[in-house]
Structure formats: structure tokens, C-alpha cells
Backbone atoms as SQL, in Angstrom:
CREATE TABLE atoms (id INTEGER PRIMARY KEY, chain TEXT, resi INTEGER, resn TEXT, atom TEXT, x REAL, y REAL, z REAL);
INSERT INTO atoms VALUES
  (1, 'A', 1, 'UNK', 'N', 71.344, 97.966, 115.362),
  (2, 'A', 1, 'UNK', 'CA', 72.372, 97.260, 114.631),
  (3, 'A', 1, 'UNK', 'C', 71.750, 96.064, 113.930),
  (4, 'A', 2, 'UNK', 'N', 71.842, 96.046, 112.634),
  (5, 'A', 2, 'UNK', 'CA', 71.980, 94.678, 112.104),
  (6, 'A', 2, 'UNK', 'C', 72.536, 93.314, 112.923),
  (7, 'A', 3, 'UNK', 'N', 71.967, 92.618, 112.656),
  (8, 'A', 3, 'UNK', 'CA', 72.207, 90.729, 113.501),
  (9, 'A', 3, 'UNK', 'C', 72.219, 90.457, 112.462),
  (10, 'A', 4, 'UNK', 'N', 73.748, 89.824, 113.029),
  (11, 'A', 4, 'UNK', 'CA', 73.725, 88.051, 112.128),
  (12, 'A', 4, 'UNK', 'C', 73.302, 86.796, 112.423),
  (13, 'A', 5, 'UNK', 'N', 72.654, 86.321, 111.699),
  (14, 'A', 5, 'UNK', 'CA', 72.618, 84.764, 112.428),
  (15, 'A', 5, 'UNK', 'C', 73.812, 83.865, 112.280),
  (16, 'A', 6, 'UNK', 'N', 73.799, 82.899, 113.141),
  (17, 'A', 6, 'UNK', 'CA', 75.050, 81.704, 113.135),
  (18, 'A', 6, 'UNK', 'C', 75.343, 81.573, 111.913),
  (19, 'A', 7, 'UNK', 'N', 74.298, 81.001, 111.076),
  (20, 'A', 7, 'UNK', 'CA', 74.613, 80.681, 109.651),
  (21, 'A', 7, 'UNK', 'C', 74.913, 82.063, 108.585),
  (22, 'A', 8, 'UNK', 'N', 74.681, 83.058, 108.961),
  (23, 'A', 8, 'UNK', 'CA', 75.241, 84.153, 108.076),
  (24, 'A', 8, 'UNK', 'C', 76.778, 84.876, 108.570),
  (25, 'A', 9, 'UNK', 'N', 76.988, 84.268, 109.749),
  (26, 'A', 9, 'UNK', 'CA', 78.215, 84.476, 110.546),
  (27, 'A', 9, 'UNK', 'C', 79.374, 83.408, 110.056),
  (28, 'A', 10, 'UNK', 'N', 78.720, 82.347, 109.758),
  (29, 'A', 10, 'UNK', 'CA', 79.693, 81.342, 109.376),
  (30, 'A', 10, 'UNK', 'C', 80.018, 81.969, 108.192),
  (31, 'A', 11, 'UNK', 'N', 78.960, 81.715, 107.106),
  (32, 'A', 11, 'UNK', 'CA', 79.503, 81.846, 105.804),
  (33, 'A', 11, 'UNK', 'C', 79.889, 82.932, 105.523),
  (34, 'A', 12, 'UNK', 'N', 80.640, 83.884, 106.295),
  (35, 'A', 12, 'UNK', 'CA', 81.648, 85.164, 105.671),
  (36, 'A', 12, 'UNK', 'C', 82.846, 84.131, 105.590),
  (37, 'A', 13, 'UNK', 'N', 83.488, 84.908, 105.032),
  (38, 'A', 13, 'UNK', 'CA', 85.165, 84.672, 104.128),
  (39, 'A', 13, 'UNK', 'C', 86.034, 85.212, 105.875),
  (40, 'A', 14, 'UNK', 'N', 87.250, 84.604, 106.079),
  (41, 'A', 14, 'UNK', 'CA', 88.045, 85.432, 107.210),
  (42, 'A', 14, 'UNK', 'C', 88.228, 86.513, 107.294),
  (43, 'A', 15, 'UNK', 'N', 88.004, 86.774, 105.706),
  (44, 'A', 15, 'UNK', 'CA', 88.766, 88.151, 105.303),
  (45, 'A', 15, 'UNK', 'C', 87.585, 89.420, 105.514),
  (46, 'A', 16, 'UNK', 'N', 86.382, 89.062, 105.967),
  (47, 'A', 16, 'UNK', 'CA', 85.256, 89.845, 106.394),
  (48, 'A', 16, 'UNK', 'C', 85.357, 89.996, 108.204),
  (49, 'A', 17, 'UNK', 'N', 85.983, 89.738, 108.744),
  (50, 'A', 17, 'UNK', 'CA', 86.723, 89.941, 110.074),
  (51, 'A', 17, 'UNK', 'C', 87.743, 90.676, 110.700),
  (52, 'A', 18, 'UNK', 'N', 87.548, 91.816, 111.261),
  (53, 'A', 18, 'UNK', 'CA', 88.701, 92.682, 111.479),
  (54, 'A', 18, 'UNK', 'C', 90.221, 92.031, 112.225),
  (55, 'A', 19, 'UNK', 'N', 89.805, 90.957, 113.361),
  (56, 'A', 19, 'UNK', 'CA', 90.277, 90.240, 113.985),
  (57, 'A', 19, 'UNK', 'C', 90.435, 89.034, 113.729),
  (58, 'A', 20, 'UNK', 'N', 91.796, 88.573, 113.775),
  (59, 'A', 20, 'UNK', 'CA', 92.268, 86.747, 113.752),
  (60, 'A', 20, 'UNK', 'C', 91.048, 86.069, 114.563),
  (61, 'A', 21, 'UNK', 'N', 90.772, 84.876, 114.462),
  (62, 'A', 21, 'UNK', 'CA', 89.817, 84.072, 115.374),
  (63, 'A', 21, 'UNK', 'C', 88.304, 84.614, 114.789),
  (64, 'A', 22, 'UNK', 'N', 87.913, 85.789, 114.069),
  (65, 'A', 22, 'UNK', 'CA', 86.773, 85.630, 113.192),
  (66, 'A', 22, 'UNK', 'C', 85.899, 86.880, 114.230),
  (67, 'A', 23, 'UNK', 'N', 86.939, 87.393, 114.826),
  (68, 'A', 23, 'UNK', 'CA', 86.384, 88.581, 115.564),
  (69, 'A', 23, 'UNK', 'C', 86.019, 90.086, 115.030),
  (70, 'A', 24, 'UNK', 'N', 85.013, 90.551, 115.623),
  (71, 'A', 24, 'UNK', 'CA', 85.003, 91.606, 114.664),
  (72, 'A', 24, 'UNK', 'C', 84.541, 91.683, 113.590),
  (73, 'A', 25, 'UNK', 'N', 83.293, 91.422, 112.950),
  (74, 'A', 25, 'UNK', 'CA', 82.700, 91.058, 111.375),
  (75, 'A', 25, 'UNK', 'C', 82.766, 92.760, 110.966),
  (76, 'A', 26, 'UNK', 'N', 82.910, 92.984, 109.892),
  (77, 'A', 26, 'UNK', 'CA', 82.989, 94.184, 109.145),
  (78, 'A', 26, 'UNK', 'C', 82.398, 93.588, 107.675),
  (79, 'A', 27, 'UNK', 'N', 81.120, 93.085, 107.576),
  (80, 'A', 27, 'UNK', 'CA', 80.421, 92.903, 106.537),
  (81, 'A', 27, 'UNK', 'C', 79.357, 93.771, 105.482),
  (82, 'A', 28, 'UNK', 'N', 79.495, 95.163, 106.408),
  (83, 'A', 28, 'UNK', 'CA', 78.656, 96.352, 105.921),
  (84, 'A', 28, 'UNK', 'C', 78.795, 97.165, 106.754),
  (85, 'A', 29, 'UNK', 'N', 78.315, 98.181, 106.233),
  (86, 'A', 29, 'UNK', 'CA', 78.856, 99.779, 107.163),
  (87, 'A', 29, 'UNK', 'C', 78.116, 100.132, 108.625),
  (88, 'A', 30, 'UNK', 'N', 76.555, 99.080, 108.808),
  (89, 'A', 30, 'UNK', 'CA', 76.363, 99.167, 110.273),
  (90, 'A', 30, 'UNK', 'C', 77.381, 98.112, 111.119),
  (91, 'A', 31, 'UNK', 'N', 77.567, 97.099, 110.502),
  (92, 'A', 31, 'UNK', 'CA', 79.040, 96.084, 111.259),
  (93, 'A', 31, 'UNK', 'C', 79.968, 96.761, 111.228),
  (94, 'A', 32, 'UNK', 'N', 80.666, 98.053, 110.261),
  (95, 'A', 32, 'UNK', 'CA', 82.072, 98.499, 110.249),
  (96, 'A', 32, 'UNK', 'C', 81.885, 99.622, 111.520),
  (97, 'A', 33, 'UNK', 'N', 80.403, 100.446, 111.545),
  (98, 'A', 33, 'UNK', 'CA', 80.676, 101.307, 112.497),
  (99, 'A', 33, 'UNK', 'C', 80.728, 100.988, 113.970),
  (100, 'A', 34, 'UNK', 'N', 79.627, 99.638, 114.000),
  (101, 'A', 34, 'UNK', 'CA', 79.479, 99.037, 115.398),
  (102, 'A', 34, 'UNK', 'C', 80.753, 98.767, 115.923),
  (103, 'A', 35, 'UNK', 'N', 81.741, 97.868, 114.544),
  (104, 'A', 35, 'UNK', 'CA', 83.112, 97.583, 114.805),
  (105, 'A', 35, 'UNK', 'C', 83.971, 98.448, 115.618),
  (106, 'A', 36, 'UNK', 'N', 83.786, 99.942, 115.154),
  (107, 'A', 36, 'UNK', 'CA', 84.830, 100.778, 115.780),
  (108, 'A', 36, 'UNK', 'C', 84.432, 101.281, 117.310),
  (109, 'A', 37, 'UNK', 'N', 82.816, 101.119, 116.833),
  (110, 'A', 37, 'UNK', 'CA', 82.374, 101.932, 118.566),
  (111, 'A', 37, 'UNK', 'C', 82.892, 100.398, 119.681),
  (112, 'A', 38, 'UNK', 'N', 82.522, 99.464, 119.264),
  (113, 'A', 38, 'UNK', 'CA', 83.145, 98.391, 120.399),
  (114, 'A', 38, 'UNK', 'C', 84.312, 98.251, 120.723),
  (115, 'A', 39, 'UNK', 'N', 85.474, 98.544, 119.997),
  (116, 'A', 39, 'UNK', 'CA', 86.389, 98.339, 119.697),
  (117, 'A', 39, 'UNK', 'C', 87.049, 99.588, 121.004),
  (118, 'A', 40, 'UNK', 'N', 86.622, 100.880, 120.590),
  (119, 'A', 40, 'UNK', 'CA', 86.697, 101.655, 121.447),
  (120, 'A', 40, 'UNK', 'C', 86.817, 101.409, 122.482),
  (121, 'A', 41, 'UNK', 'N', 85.446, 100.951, 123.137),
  (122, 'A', 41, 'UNK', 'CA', 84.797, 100.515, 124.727),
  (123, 'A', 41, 'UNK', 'C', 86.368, 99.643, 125.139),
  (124, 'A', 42, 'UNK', 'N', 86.233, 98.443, 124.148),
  (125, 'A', 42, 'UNK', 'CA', 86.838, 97.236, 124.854),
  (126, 'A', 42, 'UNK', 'C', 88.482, 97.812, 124.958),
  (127, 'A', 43, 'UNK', 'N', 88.634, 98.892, 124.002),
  (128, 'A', 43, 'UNK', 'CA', 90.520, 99.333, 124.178),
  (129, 'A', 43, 'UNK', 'C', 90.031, 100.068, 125.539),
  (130, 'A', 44, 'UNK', 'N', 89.303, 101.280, 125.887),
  (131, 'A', 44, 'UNK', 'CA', 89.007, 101.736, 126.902),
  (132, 'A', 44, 'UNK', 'C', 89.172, 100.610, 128.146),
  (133, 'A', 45, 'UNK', 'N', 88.432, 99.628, 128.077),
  (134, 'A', 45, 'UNK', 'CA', 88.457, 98.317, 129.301),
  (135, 'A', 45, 'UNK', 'C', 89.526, 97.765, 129.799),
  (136, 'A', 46, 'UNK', 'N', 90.489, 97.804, 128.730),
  (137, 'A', 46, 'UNK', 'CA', 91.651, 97.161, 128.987),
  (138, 'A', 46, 'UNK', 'C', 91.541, 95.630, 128.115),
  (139, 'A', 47, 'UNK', 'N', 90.476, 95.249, 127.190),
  (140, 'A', 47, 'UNK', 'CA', 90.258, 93.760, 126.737),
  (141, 'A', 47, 'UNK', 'C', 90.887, 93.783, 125.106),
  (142, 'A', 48, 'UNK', 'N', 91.429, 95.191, 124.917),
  (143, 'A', 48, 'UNK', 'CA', 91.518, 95.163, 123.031),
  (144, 'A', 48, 'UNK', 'C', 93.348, 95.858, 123.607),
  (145, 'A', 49, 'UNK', 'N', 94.411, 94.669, 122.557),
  (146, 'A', 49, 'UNK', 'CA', 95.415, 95.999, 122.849),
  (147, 'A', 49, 'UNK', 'C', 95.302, 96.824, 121.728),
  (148, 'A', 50, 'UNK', 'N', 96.204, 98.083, 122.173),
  (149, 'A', 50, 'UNK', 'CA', 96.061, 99.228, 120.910),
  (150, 'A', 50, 'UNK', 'C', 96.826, 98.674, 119.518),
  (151, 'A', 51, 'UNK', 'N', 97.731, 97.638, 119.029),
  (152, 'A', 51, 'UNK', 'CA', 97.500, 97.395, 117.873),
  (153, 'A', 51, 'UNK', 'C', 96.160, 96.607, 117.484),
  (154, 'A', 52, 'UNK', 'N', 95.472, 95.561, 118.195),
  (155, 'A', 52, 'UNK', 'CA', 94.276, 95.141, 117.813),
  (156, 'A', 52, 'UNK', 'C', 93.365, 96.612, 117.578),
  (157, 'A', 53, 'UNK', 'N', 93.213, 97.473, 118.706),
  (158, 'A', 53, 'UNK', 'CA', 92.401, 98.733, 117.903),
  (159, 'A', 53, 'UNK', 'C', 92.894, 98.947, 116.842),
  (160, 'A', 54, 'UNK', 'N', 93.825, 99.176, 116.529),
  (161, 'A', 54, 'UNK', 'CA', 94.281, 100.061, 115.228),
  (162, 'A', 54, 'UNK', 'C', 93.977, 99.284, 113.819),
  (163, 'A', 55, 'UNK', 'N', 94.128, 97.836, 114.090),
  (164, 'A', 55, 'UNK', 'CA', 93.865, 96.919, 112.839),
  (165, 'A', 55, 'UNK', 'C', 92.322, 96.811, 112.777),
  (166, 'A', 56, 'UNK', 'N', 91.344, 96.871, 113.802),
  (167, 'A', 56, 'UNK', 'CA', 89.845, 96.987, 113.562),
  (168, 'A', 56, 'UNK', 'C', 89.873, 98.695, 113.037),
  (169, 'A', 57, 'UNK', 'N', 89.966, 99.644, 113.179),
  (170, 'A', 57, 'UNK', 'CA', 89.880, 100.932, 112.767),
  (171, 'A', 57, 'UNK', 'C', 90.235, 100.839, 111.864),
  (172, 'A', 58, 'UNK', 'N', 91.566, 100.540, 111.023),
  (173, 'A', 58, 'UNK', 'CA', 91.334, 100.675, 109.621),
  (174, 'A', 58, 'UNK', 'C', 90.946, 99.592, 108.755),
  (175, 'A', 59, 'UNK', 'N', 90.869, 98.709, 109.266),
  (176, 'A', 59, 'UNK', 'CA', 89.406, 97.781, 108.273),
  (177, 'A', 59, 'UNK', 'C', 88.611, 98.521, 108.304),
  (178, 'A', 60, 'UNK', 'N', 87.814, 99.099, 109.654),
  (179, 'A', 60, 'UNK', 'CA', 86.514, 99.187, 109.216),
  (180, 'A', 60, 'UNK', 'C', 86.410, 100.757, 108.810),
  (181, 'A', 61, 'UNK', 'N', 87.426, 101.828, 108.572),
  (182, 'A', 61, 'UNK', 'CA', 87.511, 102.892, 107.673),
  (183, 'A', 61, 'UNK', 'C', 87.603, 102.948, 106.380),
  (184, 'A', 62, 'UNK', 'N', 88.450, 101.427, 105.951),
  (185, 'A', 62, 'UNK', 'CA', 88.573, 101.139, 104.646),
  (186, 'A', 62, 'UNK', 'C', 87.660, 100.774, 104.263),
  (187, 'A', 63, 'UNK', 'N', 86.973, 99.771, 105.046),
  (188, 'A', 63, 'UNK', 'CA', 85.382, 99.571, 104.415),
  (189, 'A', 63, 'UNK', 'C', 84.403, 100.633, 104.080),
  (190, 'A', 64, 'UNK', 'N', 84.359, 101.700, 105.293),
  (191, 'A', 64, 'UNK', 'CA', 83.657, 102.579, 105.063),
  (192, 'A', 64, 'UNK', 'C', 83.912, 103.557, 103.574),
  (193, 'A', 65, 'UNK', 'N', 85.241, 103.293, 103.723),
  (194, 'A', 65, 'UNK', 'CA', 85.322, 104.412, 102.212),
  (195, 'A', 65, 'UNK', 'C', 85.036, 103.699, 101.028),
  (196, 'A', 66, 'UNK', 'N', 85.162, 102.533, 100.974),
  (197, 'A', 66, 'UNK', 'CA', 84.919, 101.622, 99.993),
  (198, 'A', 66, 'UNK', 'C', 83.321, 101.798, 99.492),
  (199, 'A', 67, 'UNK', 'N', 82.828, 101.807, 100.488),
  (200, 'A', 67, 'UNK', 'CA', 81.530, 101.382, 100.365),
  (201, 'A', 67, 'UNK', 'C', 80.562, 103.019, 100.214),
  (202, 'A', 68, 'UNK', 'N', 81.446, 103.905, 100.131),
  (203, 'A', 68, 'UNK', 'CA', 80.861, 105.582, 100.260),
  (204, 'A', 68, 'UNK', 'C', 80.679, 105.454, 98.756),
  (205, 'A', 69, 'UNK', 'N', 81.766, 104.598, 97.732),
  (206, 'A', 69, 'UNK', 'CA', 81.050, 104.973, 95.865),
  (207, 'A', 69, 'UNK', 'C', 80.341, 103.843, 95.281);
């Protein structure tokens, strides 16, 4: 997976965050896919509820299609 650093973490827009509070970066398609596989785990855990899954899944599907042309 791609890393961000602090300072490349800051300077995204909110709107590069699947999640309120800046959770979840969806800044490119290895962040959109990592997005969904964690997202998974943590709904699996009991730490994501299923509308928070559902709002990271389609950010980071929309990203993905976005970014397919």
C-alpha cells in the first residue's frame, strides 16, 4: 500500500475522506481499495456500523470508476 505522510494527510480536502473526522482517505485507487478491504475487517469486528460501510464502499467505487477513464 501506498503511505501517506502527516503532511500529505493533512493537505487533502475533507472531501478526499470516506468518513466524517478525516477517516478513511480515498486519494487514489490503492487508498480506495485498501479503503474497502479495511472497512470490511472493521464492519466484520463490530468497529464500522453498516451505514459507515456503505458510505466508504461507494466513495471508494465511485472513485474507482472515476479513475478507470
Amino acid at each position: 500500500m501506498s503511505k501517506l505522510t502527516k503532511e500529505e494527510r493533512d493537505a487533502l480536502p475533507d472531501e478526499a475522506f470516506a468518513l466524517p473526522g478525516r477517516r478513511y482517505p480515498i486519494c487514489d485507487a490503492t487508498h480506495a481499495r485498501d479503503a474497502l478491504a479495511r472497512a470490511s475487517e472493521m464492519l466484520h469486528r463490530g468497529n464500522l456500523t453498516h451505514d459507515e460501510y456503505q458510505m466508504i464502499e461507494q466513495k471508494a467505487h465511485a472513485f474507482l470508476e472515476r479513475d478507470k477513464t
